[in-house]
ROSE-4610 file (N, C-alpha, C; in Angstrom, 1 decimal, always signed):
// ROSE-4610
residu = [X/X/X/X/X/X/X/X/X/X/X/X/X/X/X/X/X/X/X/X/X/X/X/X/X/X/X/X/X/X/X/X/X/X/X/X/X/X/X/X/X/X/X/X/X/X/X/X/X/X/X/X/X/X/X/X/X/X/X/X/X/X/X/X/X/X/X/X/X/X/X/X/X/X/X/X/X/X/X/X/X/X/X/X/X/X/X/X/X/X/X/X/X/X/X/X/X/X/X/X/X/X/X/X/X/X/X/X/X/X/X/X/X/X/X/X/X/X/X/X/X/X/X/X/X/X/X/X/X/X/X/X/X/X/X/X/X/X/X/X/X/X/X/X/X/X/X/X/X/X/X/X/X/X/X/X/X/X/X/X/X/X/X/X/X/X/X/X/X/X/X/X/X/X/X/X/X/X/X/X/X/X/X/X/X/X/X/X/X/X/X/X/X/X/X/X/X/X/X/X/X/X/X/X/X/X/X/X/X/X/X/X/X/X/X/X/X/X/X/X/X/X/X/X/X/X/X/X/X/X/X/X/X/X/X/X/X/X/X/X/X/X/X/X/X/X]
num = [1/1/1/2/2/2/3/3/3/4/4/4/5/5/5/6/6/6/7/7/7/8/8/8/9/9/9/10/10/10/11/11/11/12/12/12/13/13/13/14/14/14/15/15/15/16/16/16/17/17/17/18/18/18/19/19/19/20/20/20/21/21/21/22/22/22/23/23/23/24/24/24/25/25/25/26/26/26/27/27/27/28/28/28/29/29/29/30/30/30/31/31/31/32/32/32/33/33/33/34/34/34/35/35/35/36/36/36/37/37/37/38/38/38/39/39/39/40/40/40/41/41/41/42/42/42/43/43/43/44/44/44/45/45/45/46/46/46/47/47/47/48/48/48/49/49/49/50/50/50/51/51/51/52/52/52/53/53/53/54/54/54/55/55/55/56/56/56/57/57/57/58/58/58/59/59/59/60/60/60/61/61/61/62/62/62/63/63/63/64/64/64/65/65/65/66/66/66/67/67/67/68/68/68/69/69/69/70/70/70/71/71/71/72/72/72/73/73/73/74/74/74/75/75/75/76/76/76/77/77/77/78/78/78/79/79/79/80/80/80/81/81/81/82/82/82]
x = [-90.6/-89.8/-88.6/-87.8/-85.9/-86.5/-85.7/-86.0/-85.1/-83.8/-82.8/-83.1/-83.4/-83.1/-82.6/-82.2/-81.2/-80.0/-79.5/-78.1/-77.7/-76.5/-76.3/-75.0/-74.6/-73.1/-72.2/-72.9/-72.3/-72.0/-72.3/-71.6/-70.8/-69.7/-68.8/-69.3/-68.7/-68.9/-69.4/-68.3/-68.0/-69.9/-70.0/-71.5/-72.4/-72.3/-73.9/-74.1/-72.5/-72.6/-73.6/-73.1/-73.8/-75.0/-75.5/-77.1/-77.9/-77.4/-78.3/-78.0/-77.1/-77.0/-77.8/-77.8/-78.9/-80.0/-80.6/-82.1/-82.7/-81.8/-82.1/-82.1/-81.5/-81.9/-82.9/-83.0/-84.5/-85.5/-86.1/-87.1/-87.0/-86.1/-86.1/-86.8/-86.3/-86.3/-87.6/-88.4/-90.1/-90.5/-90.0/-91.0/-90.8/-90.1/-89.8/-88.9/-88.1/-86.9/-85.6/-85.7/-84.7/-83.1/-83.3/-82.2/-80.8/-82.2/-81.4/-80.8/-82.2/-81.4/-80.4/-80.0/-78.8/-77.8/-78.0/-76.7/-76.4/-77.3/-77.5/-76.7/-77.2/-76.8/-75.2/-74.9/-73.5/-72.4/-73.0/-72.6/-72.1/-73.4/-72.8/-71.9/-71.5/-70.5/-69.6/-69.0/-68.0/-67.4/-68.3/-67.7/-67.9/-68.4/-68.1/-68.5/-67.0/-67.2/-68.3/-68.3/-68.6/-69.9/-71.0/-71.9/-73.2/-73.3/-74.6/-75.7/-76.1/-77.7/-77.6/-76.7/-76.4/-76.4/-75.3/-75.1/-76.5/-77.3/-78.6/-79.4/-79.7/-80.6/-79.9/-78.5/-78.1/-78.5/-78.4/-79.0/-80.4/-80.9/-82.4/-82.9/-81.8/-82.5/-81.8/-80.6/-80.2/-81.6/-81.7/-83.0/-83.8/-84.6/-85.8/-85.7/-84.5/-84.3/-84.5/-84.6/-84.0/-85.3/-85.9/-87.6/-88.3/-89.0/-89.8/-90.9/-91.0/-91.8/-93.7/-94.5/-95.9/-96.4/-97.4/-98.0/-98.5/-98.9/-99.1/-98.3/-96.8/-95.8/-95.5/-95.8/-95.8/-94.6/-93.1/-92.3/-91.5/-91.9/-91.8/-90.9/-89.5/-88.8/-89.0/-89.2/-89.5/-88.2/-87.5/-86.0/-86.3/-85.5/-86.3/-85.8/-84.4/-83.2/-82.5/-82.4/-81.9/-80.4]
y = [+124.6/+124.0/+123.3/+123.6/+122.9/+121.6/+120.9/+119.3/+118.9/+119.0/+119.2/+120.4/+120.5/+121.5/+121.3/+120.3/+119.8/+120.1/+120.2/+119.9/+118.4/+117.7/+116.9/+116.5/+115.9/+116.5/+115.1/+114.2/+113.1/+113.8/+114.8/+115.4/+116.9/+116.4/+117.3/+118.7/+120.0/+121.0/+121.5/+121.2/+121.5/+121.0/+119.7/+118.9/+119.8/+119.8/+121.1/+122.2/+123.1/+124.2/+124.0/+123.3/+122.3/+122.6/+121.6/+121.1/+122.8/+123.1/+124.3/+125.6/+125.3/+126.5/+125.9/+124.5/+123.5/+123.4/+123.6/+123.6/+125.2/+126.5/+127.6/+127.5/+126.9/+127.0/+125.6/+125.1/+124.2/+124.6/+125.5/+126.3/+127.2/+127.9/+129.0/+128.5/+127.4/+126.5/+125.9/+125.5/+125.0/+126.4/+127.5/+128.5/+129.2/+128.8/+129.3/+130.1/+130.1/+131.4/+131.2/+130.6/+129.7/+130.5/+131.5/+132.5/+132.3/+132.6/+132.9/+131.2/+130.6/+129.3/+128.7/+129.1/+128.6/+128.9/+130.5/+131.4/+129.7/+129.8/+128.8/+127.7/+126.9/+125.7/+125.9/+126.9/+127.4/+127.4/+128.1/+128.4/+127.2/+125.6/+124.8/+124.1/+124.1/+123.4/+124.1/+125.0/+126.4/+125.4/+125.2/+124.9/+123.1/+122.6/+120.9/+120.8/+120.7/+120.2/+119.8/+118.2/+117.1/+116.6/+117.6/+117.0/+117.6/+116.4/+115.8/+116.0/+116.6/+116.9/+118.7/+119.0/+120.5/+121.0/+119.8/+119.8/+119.4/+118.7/+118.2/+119.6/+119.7/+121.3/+122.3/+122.6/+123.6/+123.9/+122.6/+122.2/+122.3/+122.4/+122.4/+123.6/+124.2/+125.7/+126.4/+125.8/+126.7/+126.2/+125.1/+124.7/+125.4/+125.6/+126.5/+128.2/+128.7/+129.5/+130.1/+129.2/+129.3/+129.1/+127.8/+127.2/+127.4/+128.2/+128.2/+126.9/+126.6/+125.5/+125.7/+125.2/+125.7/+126.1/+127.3/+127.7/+126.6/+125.6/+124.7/+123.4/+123.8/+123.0/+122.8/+121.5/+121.0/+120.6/+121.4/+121.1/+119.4/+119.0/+117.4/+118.1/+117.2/+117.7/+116.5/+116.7/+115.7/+115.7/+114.3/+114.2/+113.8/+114.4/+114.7/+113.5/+113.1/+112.4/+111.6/+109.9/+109.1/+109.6]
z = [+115.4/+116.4/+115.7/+116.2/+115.3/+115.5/+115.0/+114.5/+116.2/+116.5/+117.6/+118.3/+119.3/+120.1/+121.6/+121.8/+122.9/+122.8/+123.8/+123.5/+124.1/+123.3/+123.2/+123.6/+124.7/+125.2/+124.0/+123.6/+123.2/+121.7/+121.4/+119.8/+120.0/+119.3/+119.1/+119.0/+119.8/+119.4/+118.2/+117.3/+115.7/+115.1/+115.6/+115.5/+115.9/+117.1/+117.8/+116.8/+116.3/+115.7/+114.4/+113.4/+112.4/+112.7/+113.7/+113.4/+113.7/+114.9/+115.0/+113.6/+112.8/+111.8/+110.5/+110.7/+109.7/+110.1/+111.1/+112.1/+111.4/+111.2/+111.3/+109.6/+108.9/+107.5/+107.2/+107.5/+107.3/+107.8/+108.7/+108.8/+107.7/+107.4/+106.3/+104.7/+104.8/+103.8/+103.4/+104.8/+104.7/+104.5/+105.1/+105.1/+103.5/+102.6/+101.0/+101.3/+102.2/+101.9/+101.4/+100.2/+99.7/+99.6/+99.3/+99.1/+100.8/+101.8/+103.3/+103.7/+103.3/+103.5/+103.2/+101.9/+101.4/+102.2/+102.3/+103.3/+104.4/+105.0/+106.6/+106.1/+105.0/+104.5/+104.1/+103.5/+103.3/+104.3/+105.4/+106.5/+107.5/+107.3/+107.8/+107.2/+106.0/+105.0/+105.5/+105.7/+106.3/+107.7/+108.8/+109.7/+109.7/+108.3/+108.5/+107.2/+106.5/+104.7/+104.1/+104.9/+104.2/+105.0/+105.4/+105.9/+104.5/+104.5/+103.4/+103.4/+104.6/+104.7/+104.0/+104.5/+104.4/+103.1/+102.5/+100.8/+100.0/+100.4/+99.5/+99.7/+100.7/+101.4/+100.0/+100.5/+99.6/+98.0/+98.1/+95.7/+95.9/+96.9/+96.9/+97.0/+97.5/+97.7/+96.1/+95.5/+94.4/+93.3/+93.4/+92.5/+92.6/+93.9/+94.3/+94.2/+93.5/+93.8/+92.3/+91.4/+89.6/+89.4/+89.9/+89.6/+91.0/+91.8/+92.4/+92.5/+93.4/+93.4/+93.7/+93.2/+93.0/+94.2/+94.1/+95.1/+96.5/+96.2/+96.8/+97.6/+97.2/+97.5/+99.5/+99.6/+101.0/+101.3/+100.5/+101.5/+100.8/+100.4/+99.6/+98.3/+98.2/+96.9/+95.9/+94.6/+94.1/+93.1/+92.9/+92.1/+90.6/+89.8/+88.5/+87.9/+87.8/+87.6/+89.2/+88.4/+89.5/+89.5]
C-alpha cells in the first residue's frame, strides 16, 4: 500500500507528481529492486531537484546495487559514516 495514496488538493501538482513517482520507487525499493527504483527515484529529482527523500532513496539504491544487502535485510539502512 503507497505510504500517500490520497490526493491532496493542498500540494502542488509538481508535489502530487513527486510523491506518487517516490511511493512507486519505495515499494520497489522494500521489495530489493534497487536498479528500477533508482530509475523512480531519478525520475522524481527530474520533475523536483531538491527533494531529499528522493536523493537519500537514490544513494541507497546505488549502494544496494554495488553491495547487496543480506538475505535477511528488513528494509532498515544502516549508515556506515556520520
Amino acid at each position: 500500500m503507497p505510504a500517500l495514496s490520497i490526493q491532496m488538493p493542498m500540494l502542488s501538482e509538481q508535489m502530487q507528481q513527486v510523491l506518487q513517482v517516490y511511493n512507486e520507487g519505495l515499494a520497489l525499493y522494500k521489495k530489493r529492486d534497487f536498479k528500477t527504483a533508482a530509475e523512480k527515484f531519478k525520475k522524481a529529482l527530474s520533475i523536483k531537484k531538491d527533494d531529499g527523500p528522493s536523493q537519500v532513496y537514490l544513494e541507497r539504491c546505488e549502494h544496494y546495487s554495488a553491495e547487496p544487502p543480506p538475505p535477511d535485510w528488513d528494509g532498515v539502512y544502516v549508515m556506515k559514516t556520520k
